[in-house]
Backbone as XML, in Angstrom:
<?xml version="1.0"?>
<chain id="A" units="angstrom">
  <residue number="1" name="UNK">
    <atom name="N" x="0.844" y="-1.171" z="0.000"/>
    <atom name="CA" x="0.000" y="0.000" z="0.000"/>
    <atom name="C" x="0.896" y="1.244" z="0.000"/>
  </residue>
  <residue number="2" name="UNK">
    <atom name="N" x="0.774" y="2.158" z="-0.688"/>
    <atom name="CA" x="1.233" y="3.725" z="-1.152"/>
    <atom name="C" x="0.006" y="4.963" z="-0.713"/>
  </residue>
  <residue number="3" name="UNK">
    <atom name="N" x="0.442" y="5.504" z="0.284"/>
    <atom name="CA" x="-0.095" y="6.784" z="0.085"/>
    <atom name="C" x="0.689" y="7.735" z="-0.379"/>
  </residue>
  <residue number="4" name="UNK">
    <atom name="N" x="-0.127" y="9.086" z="-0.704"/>
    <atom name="CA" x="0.403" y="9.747" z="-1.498"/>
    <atom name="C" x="-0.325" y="11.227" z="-1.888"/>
  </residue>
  <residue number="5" name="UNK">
    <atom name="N" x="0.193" y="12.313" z="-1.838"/>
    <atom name="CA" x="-0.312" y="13.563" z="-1.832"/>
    <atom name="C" x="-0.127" y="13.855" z="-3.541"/>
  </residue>
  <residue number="6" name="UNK">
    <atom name="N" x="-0.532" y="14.482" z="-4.241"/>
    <atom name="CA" x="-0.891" y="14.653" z="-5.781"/>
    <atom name="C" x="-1.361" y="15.870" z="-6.080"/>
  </residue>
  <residue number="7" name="UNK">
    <atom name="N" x="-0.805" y="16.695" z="-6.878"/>
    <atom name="CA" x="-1.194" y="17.459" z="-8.333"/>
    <atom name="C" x="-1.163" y="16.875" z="-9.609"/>
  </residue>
  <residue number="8" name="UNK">
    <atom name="N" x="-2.226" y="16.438" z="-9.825"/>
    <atom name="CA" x="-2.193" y="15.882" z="-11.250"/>
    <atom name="C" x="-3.338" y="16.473" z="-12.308"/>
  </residue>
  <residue number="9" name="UNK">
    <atom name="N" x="-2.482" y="17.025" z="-13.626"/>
    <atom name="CA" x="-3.216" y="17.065" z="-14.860"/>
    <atom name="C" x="-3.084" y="16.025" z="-15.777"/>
  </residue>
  <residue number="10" name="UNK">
    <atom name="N" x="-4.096" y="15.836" z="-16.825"/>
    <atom name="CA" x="-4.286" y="15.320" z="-17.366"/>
    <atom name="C" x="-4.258" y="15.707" z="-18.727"/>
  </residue>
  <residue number="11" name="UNK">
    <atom name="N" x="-3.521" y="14.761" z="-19.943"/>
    <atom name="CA" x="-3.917" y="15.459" z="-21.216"/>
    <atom name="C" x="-3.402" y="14.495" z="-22.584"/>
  </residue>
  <residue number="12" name="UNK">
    <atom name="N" x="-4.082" y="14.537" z="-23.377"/>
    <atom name="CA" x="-4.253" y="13.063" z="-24.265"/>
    <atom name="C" x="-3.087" y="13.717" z="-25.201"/>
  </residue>
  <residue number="13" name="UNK">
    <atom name="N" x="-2.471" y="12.947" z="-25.883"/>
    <atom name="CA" x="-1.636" y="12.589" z="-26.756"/>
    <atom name="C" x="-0.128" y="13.275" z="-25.752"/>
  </residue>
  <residue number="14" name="UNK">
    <atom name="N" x="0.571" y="13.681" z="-26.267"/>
    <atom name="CA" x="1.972" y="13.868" z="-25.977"/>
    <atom name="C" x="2.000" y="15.099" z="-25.881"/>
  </residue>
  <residue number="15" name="UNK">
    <atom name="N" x="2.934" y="15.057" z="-24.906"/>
    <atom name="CA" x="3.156" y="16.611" z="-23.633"/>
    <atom name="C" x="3.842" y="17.552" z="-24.730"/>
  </residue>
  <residue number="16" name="UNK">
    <atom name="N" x="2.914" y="18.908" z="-24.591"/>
    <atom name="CA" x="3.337" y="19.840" z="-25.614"/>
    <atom name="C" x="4.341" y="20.402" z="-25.253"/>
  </residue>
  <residue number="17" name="UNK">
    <atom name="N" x="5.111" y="21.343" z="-26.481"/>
    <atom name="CA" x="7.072" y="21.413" z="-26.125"/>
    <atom name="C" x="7.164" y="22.502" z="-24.880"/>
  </residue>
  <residue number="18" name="UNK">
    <atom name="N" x="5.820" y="23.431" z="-25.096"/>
    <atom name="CA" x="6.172" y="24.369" z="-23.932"/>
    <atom name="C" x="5.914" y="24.169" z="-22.408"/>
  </residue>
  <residue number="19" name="UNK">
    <atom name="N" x="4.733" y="22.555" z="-22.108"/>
    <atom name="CA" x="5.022" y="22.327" z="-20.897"/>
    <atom name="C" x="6.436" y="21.533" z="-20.570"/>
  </residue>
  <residue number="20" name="UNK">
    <atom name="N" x="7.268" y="20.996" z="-21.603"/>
    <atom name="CA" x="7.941" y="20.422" z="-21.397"/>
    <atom name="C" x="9.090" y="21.021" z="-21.133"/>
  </residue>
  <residue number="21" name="UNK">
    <atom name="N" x="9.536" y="22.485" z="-21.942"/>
    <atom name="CA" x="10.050" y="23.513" z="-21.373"/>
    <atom name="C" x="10.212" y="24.113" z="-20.209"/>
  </residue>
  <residue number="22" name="UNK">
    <atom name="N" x="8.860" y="24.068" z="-19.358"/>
    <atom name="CA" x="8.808" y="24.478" z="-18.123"/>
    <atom name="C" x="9.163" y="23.362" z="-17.580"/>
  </residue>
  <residue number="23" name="UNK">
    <atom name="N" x="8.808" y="22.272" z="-17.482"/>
    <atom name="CA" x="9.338" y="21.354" z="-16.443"/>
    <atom name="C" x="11.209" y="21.422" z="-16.474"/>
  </residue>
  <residue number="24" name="UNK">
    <atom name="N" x="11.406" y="21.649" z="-17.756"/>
    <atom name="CA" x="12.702" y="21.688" z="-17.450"/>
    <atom name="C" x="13.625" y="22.679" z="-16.726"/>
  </residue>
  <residue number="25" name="UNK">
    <atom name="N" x="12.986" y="23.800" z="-17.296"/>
    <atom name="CA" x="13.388" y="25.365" z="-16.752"/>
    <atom name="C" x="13.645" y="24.806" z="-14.934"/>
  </residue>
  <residue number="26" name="UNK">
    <atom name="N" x="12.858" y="24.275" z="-14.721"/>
    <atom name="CA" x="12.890" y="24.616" z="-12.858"/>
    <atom name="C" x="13.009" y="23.525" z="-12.119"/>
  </residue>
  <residue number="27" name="UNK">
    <atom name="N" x="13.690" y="22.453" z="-12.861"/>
    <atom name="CA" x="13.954" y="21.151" z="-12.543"/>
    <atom name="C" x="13.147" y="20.325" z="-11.740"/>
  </residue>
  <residue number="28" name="UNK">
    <atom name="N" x="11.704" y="19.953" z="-12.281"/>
    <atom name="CA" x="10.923" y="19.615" z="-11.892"/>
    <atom name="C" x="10.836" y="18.123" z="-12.378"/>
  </residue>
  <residue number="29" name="UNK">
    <atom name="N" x="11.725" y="17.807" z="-12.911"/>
    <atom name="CA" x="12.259" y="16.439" z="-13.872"/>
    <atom name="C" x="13.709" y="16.089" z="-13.706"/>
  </residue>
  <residue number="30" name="UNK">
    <atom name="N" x="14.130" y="15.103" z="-13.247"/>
    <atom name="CA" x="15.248" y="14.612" z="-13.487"/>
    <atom name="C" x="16.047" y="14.420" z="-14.563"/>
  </residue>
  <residue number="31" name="UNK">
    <atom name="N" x="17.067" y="15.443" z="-15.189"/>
    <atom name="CA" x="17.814" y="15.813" z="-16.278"/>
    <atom name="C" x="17.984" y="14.992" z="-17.423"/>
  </residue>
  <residue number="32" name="UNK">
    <atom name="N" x="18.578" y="13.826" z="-16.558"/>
    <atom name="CA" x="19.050" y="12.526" z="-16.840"/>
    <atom name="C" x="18.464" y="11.373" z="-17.095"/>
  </residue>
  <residue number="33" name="UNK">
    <atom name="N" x="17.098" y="11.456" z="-16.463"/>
    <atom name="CA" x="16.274" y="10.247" z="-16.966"/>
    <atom name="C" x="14.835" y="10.788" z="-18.172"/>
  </residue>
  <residue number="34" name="UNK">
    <atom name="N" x="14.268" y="10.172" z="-18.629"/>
    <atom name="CA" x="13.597" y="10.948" z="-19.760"/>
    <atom name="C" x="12.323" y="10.448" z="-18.841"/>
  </residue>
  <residue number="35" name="UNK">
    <atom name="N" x="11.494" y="11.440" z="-18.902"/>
    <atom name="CA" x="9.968" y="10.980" z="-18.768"/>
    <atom name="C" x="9.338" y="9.141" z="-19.106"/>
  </residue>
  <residue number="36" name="UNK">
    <atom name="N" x="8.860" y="8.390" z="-18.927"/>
    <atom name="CA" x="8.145" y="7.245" z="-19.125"/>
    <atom name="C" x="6.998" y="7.659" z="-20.500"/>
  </residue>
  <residue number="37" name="UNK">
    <atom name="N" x="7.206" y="6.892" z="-21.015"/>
    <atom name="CA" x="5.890" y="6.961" z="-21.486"/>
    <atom name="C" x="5.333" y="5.753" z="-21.514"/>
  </residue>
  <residue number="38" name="UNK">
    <atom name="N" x="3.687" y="5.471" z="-21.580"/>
    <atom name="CA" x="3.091" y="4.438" z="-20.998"/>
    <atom name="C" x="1.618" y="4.135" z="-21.646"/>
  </residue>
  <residue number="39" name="UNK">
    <atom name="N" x="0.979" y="3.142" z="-21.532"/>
    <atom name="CA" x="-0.427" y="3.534" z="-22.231"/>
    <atom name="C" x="-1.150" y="2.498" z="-20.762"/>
  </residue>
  <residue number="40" name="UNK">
    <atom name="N" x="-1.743" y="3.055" z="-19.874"/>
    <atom name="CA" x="-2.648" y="2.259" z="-19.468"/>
    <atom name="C" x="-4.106" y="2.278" z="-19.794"/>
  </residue>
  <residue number="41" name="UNK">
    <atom name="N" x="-4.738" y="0.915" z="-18.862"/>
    <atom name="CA" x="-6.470" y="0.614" z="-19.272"/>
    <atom name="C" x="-6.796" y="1.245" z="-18.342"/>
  </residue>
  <residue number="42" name="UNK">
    <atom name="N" x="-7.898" y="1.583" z="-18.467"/>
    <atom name="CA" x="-8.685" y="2.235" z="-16.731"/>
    <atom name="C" x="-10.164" y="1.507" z="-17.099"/>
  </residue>
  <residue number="43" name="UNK">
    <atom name="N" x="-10.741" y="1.407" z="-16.245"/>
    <atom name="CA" x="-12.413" y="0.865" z="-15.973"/>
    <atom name="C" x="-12.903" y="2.265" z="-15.728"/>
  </residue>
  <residue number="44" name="UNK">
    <atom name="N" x="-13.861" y="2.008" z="-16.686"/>
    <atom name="CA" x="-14.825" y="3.621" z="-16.235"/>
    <atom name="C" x="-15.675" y="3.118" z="-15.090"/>
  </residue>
  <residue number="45" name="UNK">
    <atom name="N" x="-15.603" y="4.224" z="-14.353"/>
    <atom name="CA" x="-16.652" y="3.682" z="-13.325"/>
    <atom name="C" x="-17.764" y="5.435" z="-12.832"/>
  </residue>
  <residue number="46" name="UNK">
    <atom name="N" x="-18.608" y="5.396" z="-13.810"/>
    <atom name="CA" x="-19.604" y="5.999" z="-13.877"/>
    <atom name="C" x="-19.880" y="6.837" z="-12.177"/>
  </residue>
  <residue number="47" name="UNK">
    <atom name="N" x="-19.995" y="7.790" z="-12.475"/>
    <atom name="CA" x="-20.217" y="8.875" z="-11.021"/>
    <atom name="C" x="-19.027" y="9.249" z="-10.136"/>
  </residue>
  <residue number="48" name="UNK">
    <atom name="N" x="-18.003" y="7.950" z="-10.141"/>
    <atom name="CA" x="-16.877" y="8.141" z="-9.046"/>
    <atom name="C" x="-15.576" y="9.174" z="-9.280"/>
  </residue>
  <residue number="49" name="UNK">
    <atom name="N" x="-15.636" y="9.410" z="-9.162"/>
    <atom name="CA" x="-14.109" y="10.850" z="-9.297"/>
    <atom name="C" x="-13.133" y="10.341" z="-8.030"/>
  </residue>
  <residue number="50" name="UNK">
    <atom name="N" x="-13.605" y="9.313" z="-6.982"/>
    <atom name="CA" x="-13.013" y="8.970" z="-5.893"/>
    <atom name="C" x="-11.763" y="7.695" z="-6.229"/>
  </residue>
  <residue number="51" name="UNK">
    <atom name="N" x="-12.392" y="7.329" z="-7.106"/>
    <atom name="CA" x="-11.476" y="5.657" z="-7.534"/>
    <atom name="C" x="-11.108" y="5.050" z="-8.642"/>
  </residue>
  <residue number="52" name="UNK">
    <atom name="N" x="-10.172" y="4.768" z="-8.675"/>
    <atom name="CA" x="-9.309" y="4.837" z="-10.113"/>
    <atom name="C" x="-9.091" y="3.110" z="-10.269"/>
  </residue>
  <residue number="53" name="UNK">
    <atom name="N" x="-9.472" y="2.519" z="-10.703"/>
    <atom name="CA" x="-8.759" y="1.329" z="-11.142"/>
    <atom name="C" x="-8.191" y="1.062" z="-12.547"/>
  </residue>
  <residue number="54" name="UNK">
    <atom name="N" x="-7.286" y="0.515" z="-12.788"/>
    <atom name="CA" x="-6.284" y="0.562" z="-14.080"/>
    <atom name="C" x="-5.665" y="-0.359" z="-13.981"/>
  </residue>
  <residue number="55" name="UNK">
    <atom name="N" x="-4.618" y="-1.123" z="-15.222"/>
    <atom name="CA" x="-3.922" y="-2.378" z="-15.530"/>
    <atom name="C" x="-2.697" y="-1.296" z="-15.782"/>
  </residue>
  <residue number="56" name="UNK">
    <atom name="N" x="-1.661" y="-1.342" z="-15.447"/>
    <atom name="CA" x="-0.449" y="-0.661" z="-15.670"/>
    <atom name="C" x="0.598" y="-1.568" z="-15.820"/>
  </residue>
  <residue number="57" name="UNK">
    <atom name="N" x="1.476" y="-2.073" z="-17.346"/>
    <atom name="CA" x="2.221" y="-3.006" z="-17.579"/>
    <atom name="C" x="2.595" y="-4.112" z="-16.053"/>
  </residue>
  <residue number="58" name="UNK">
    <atom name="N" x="1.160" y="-5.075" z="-16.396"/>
    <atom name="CA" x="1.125" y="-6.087" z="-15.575"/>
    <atom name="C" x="0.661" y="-5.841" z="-14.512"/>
  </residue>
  <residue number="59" name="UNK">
    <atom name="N" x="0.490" y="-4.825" z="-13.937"/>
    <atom name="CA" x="-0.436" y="-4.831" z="-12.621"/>
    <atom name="C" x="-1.786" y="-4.098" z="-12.519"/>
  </residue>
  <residue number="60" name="UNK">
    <atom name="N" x="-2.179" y="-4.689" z="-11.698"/>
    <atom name="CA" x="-3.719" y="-4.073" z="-11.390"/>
    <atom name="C" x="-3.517" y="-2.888" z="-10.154"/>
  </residue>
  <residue number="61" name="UNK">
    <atom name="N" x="-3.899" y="-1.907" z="-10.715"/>
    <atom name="CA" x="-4.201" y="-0.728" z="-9.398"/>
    <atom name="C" x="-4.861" y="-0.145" z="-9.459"/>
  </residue>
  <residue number="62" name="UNK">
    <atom name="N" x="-5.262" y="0.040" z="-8.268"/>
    <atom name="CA" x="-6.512" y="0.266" z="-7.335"/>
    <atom name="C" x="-6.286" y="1.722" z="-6.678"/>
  </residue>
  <residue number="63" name="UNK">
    <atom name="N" x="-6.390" y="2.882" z="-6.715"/>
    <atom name="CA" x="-6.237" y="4.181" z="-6.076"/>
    <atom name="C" x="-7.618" y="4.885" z="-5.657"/>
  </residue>
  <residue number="64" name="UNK">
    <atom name="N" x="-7.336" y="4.866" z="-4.404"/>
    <atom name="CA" x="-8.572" y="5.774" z="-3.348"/>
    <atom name="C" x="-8.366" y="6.939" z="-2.869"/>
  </residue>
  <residue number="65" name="UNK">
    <atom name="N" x="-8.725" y="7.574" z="-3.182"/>
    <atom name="CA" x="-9.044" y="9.734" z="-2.498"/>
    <atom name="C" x="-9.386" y="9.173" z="-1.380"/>
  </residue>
  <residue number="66" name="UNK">
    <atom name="N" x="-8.409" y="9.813" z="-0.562"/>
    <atom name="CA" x="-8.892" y="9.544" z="1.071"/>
    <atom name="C" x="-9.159" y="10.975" z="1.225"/>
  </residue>
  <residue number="67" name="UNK">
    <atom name="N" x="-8.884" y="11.921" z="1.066"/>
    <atom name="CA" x="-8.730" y="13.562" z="1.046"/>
    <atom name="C" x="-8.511" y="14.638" z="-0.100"/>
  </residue>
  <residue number="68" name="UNK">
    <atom name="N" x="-9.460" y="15.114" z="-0.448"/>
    <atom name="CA" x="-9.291" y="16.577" z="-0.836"/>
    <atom name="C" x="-8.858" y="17.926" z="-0.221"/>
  </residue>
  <residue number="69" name="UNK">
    <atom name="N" x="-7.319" y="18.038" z="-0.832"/>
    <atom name="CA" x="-6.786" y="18.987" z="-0.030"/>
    <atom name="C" x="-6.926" y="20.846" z="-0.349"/>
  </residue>
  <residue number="70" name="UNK">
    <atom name="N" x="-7.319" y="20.706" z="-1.514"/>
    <atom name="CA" x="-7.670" y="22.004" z="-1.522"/>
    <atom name="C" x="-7.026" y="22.657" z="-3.097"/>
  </residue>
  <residue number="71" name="UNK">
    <atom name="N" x="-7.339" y="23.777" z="-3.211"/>
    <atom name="CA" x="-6.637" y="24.188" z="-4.528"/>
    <atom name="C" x="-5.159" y="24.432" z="-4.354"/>
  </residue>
  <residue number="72" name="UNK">
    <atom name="N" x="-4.060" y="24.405" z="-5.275"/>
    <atom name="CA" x="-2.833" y="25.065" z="-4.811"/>
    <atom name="C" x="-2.468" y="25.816" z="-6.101"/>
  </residue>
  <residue number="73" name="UNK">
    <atom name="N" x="-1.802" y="27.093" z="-6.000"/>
    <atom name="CA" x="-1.510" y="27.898" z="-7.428"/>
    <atom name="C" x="-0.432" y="28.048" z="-6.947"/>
  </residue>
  <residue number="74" name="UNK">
    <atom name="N" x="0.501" y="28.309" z="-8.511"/>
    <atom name="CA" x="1.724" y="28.074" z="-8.842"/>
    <atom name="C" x="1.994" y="29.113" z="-9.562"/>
  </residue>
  <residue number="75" name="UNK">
    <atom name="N" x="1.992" y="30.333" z="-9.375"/>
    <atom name="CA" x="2.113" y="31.469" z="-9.918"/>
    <atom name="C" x="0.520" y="32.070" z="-9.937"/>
  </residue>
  <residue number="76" name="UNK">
    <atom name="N" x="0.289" y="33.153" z="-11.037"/>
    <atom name="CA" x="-0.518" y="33.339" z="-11.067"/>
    <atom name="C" x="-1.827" y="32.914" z="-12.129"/>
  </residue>
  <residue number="77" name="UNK">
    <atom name="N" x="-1.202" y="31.947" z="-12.862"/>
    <atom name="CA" x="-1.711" y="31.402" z="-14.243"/>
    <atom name="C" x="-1.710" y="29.802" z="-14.372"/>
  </residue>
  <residue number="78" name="UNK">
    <atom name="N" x="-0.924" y="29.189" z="-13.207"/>
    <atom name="CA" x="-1.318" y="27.636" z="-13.294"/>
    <atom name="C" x="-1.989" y="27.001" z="-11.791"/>
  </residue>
  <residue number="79" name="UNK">
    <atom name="N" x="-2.885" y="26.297" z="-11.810"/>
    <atom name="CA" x="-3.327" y="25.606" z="-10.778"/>
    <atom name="C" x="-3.762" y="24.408" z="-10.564"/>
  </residue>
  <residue number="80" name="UNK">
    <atom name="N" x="-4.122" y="24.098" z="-9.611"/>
    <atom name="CA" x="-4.383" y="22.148" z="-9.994"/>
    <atom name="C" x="-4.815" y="22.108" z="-8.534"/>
  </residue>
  <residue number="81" name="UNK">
    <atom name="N" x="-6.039" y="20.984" z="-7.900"/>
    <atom name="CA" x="-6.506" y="20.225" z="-7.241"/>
    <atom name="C" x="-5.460" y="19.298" z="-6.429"/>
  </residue>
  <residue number="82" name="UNK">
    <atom name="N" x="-5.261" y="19.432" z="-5.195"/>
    <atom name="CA" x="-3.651" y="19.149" z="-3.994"/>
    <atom name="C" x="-5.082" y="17.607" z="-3.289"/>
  </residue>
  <residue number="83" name="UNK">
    <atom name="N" x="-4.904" y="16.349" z="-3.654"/>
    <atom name="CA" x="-5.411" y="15.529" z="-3.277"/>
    <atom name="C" x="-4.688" y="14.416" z="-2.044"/>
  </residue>
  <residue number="84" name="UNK">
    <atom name="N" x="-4.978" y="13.619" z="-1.582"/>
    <atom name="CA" x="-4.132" y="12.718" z="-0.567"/>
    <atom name="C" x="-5.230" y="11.536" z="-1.178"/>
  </residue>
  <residue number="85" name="UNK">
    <atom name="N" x="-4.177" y="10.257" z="-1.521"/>
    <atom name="CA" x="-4.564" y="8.848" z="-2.010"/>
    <atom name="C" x="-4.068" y="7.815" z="-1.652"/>
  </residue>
  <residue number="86" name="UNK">
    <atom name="N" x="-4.496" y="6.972" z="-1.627"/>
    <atom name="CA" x="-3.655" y="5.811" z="-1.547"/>
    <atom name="C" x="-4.238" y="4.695" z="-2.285"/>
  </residue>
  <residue number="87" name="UNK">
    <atom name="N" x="-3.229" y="3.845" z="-2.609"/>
    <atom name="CA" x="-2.816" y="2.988" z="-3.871"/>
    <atom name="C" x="-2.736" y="1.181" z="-3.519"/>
  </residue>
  <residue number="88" name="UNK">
    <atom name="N" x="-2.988" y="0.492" z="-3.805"/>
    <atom name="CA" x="-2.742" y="-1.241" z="-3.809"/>
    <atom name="C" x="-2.507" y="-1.644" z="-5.209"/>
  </residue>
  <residue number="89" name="UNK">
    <atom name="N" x="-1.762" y="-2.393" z="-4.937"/>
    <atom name="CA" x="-1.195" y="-2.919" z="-6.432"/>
    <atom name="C" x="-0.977" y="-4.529" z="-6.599"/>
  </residue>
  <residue number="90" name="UNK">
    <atom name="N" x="-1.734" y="-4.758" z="-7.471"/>
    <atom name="CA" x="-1.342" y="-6.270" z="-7.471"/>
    <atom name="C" x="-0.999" y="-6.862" z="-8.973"/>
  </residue>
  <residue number="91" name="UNK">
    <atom name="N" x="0.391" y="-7.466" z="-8.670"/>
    <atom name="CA" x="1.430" y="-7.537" z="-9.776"/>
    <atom name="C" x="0.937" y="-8.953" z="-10.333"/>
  </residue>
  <residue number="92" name="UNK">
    <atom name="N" x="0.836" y="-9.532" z="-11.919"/>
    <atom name="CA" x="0.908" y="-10.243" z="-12.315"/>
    <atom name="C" x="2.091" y="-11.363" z="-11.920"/>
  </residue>
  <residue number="93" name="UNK">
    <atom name="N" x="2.283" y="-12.470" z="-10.856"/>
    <atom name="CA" x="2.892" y="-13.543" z="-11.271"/>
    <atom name="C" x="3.380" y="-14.409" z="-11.890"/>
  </residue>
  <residue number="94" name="UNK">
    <atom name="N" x="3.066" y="-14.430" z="-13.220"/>
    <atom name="CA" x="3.113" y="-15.355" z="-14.261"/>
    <atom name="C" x="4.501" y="-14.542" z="-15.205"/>
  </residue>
</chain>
């Protein structure tokens, strides 16, 4: 089990050059290692914004909002939803 405090956006296809710019500008990324890229499944699960389940190369995870922490801004032009979660993961054996 993983808990875990979170700002997370979201955004389909591949990270455009100028957020990728900023992450670099202020070393919000490790220089040296390149971003992941990844494709997971998720289960829609109709009404819930609380629970995430997904297949992530070979495992099943399970993530629960235990807390909504509030808004947090990052200047005066970016912001994002400050959540607390926690995570179970169960790895394919085979």
């Amino acid at each position: 089990m993983l808990t875990s405090k979170e700002i997370r956006w979201f955004y389909p296809g591949r990270i455009p050059e100028g957020i990728k710019v900023w992450f670099h500008q202020y070393c919000l990324i490790d220089q040296e290692q390149l971003p992941q890229e990844r494709e997971d499944v998720y289960l829609y699960i109709p009404g819930s914004d609380f629970l995430g389940i997904k297949l992530r190369e070979g495992s099943l995870e399970v993530k629960w909002r235990t807390a909504e922490l509030g808004v947090v801004s990052f200047g005066e032009l970016v912001s994002g939803k400050a959540e607390k979660w926690t995570k179970w993961s169960c790895n394919d054996a085979t």
